[in-house]
C-alpha positions as CSV (number, residue, x, y, z in Angstrom):
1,X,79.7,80.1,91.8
2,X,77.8,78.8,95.0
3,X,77.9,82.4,96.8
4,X,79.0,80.5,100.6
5,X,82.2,79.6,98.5
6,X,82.8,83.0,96.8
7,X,85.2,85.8,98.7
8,X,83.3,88.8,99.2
9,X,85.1,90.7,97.2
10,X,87.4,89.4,94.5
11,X,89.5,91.3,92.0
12,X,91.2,89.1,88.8
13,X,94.0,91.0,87.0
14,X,91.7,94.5,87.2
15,X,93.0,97.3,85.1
16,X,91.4,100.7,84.8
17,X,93.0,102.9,82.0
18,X,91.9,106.9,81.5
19,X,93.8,108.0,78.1
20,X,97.5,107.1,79.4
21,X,97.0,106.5,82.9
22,X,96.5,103.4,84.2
23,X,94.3,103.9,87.6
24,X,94.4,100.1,88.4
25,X,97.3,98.5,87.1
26,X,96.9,94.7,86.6
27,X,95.4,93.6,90.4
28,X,94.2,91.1,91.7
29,X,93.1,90.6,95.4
30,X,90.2,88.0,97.6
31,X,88.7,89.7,100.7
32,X,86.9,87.1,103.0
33,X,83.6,87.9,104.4
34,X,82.9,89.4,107.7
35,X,85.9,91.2,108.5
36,X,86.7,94.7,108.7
37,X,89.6,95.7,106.1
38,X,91.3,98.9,105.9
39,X,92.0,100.3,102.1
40,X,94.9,102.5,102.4
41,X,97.2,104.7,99.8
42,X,98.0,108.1,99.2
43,X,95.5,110.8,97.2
44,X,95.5,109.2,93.4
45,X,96.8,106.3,94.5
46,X,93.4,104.6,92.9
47,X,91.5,103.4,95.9
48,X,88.3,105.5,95.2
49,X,88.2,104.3,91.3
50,X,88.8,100.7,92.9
51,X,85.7,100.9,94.9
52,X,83.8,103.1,92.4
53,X,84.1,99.5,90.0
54,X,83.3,97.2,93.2
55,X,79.9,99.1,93.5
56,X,79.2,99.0,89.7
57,X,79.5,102.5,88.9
58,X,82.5,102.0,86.8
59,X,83.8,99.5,84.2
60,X,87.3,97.9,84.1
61,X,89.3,98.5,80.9
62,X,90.0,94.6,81.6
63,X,90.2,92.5,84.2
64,X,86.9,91.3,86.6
65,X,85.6,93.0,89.7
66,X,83.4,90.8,91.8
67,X,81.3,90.7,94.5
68,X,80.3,87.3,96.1
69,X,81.4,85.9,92.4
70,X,79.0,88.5,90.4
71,X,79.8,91.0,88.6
72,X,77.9,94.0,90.1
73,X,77.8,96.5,87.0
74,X,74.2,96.7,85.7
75,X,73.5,93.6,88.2
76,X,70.8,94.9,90.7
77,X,70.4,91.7,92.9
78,X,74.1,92.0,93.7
79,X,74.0,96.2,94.0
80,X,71.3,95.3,96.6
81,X,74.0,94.2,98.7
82,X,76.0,96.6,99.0
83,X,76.3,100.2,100.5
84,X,78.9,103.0,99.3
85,X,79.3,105.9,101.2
86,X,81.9,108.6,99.9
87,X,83.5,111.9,101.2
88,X,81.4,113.7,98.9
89,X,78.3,111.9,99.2
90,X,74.7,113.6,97.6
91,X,71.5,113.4,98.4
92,X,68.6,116.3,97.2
93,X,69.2,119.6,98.7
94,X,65.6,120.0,100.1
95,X,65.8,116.5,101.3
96,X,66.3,116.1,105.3
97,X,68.2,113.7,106.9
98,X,64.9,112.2,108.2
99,X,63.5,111.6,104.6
100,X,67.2,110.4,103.8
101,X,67.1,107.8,106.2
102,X,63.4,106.6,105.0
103,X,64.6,106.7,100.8
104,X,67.7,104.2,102.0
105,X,65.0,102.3,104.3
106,X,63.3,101.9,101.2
107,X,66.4,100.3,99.5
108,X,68.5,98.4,102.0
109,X,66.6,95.2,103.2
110,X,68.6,94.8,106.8
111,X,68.5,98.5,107.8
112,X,67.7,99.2,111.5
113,X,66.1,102.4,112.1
114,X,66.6,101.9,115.9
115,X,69.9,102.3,115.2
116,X,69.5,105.5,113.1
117,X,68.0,106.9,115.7
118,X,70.7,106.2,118.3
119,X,73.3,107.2,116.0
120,X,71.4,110.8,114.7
121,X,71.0,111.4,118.7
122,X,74.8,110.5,119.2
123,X,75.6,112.7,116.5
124,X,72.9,115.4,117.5
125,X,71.9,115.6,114.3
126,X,68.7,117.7,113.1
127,X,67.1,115.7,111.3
128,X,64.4,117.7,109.8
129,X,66.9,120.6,109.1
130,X,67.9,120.7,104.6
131,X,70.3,118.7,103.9
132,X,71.3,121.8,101.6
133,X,71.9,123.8,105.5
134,X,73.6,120.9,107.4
135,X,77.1,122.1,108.2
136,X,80.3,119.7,106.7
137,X,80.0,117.6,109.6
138,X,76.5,117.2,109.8
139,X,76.3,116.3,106.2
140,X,79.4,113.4,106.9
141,X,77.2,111.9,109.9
142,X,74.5,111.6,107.7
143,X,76.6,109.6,105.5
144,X,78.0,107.8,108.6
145,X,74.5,107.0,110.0
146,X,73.6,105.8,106.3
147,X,76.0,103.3,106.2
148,X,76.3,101.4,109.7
149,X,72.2,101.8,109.8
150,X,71.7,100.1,105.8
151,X,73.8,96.8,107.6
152,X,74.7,96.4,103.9
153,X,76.4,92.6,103.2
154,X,79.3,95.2,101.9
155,X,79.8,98.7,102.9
156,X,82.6,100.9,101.7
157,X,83.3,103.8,103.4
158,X,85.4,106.4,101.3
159,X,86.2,108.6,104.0
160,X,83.2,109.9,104.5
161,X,84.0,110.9,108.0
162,X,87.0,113.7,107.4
163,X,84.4,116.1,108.2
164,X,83.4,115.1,111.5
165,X,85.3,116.7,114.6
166,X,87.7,114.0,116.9
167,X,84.9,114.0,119.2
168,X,82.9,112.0,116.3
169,X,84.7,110.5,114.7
170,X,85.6,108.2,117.9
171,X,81.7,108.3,118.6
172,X,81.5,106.5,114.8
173,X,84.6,103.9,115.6
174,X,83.4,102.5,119.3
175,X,79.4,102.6,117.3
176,X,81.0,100.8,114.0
177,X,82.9,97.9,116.4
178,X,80.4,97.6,118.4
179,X,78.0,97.1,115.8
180,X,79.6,94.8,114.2
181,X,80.5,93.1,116.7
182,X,76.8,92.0,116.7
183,X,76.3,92.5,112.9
184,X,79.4,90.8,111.2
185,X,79.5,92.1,107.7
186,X,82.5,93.2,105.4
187,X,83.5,96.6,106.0
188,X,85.6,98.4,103.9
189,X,87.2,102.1,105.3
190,X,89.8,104.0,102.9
191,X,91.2,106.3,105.1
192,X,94.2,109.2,105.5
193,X,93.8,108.5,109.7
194,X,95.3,105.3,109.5
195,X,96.6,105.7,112.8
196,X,92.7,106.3,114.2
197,X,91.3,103.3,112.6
198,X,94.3,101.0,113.4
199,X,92.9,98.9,115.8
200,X,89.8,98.7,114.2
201,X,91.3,97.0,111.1
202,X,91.4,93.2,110.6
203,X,93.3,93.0,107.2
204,X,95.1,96.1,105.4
205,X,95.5,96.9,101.9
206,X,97.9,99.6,100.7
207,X,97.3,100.8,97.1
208,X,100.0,103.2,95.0
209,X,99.8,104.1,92.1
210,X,97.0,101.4,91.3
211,X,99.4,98.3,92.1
212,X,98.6,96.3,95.7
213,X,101.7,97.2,97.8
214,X,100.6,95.5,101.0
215,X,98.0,93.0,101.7
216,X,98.3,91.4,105.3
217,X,96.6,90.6,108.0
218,X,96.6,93.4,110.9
219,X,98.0,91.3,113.2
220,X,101.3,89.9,111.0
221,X,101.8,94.2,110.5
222,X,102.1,94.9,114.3
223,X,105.6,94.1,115.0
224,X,106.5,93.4,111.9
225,X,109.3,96.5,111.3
226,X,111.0,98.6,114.3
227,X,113.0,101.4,114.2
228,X,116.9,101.0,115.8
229,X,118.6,104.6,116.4
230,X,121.5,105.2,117.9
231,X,125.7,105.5,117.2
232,X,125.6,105.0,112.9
233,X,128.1,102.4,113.1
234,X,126.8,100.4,115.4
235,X,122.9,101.0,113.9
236,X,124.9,99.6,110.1
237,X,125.9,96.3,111.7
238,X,123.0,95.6,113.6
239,X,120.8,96.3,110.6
240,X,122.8,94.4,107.4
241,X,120.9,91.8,106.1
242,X,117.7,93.3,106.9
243,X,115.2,95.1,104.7
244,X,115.6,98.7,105.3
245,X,112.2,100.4,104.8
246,X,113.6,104.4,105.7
247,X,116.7,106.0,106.8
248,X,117.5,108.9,108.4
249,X,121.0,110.3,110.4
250,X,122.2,113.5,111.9
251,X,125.9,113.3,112.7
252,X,126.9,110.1,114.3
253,X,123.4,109.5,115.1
254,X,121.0,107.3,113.2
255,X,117.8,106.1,112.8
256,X,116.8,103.1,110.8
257,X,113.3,101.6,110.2
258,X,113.7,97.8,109.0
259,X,111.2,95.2,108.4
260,X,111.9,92.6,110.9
261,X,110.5,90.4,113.8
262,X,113.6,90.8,116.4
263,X,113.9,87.9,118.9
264,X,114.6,88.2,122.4
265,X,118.2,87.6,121.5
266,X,118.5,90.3,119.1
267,X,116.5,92.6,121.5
268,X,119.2,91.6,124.4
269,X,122.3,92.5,121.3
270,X,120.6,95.9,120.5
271,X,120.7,97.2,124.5
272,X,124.3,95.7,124.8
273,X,125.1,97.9,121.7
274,X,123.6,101.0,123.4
275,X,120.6,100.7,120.5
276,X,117.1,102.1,121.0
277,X,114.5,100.1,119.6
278,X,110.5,101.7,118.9
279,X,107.9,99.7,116.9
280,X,106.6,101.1,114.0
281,X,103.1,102.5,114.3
282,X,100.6,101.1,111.1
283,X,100.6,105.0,109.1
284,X,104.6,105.3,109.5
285,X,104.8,101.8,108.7
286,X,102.5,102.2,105.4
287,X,104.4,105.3,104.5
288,X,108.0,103.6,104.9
289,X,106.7,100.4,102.9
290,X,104.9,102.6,100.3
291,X,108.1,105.2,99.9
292,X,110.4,102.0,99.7
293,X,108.7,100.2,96.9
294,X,108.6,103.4,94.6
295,X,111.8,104.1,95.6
296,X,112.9,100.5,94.3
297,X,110.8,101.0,91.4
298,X,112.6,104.6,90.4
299,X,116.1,102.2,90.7
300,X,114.3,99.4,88.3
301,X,113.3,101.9,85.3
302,X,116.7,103.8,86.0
303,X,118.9,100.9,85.4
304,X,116.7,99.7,81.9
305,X,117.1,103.1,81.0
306,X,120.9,102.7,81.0
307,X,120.6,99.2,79.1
């Protein structure tokens, strides 16, 4: 495959199996290049194993995993390309982050050790301190610093910045946009803060239970569900016909989150029926869609029990 035709990242009917367990189940997904897309799912919900067979350290069961149209496992030309960084990244306990830095110099062809610098100085990092006496967010900013500095074609970031402070963390997001902004590249970031990297994300992808639950663009997600509370009644008939992604009441009062685009005409109805009306933030919005879809699931396997 010419490689200016081929999606960075493609995945064809992927399926990862451990004994009983599927951890991909069946998947297939195209990432474009040069965008910055957000992986998202619960703990287990198979993200990491995803990424772990994108970067060729894992096998599928069946199914491809490919980067620009290669299959990266035992394929150094395409490793070469890309740059994983994880929560629980290792390097040599007597290594320091400055002979860190010069090992991934040695490896990544577009690394920028300007930018290493600036970042290890944001970060006051010590760089000649043992990576083995770095503190938990020390350690992450080396992993940070790593993978914005190597300017990979691909980077994945696993959430390798949980262990960085708020302060940081932010200090990584305005470097990473800025960066990139100068750099385009595919960037990958699975993340629990979905509601800190929100407006960094171009494209989301929710994962559960190794199945694709959402793959849209950022921009079609914003605005796309809102939350109408008020008098029950009143909520029930504004509501029916619309998917209803959560629920909640309290008395006469009620809450319900539906996926919808509401026109200026159904904006105008809801105030004339004395109905609030909040958008849907991306987490609570992920949440709601991934709760609905196993809830819908649970009804499925239910009723062909009862066949």
């Amino acid at each position: 495959m010419n490689d200016t035709q081929a999606p960075a990242i493609e995945l064809r009917n992927l399926t990862k199996s451990y004994k009983d367990l599927n951890a991909l189940d069946d998947i297939s997904l195209s990432l474009e290049p040069g965008r910055i897309y957000g992986l998202l799912g619960r703990n287990g919900a198979g993200k990491t194993t995803l990424m772990t067979m994108l970067t060729g350290q894992g096998y599928p069961t069946s199914g491809e995993a490919l980067i620009f149209g290669a299959n990266p496992f035992e394929h150094d030309q395409t490793l070469a390309r890309i740059c994983f960084i994880r929560e629980s990244q290792k390097y040599p306990d007597d290594f320091s982050p400055l002979q860190a830095f010069k090992a991934a110099a040695l490896f990544f062809a577009n690394w920028d050790q300007d930018l290493a610098d600036s970042l290890a100085k944001d970060f006051a990092l010590p760089l000649k301190r043992r990576i083995k006496k770095l503190s938990r967010g020390q350690l992450s900013a080396v992993g940070v610093i790593i993978g914005m500095a190597a300017r990979a074609e691909i980077t994945f970031f696993d959430e390798p910045y949980l262990g960085l402070d708020a302060v940081a963390r932010q200090i990584f997001y305005d470097r990473l946009v800025e960066d990139f902004a100068h750099h385009p590249r595919t960037i990958v970031l699975s993340s629990h803060l979905i509601d800190e990297i929100a407006n960094l994300l171009e494209h989301v992808v929710v994962i559960d239970k190794g199945r694709i639950m959402l793959n849209e663009d950022a921009e079609s997600l914003r605005g796309s569900a809102v939350a109408v509370t008020g008098n029950a009644e009143k909520v029930e008939g504004f509501i029916n016909g619309y998917e209803v992604l959560h629920r909640d009441s309290l008395g006469s009062l009620a809450s319900v989150t539906i996926k919808a685009r509401l026109t200026a005409t159904q904006q105008e109805m809801a105030a004339e029926l004395g109905l609030e009306l909040s958008p849907v933030p991306l987490q609570q919005l992920v949440v709601r869609t991934t709760l609905a879809a196993q809830s819908r699931e649970e009804l499925t396997e239910s009723q062909e029990a009862l066949k």
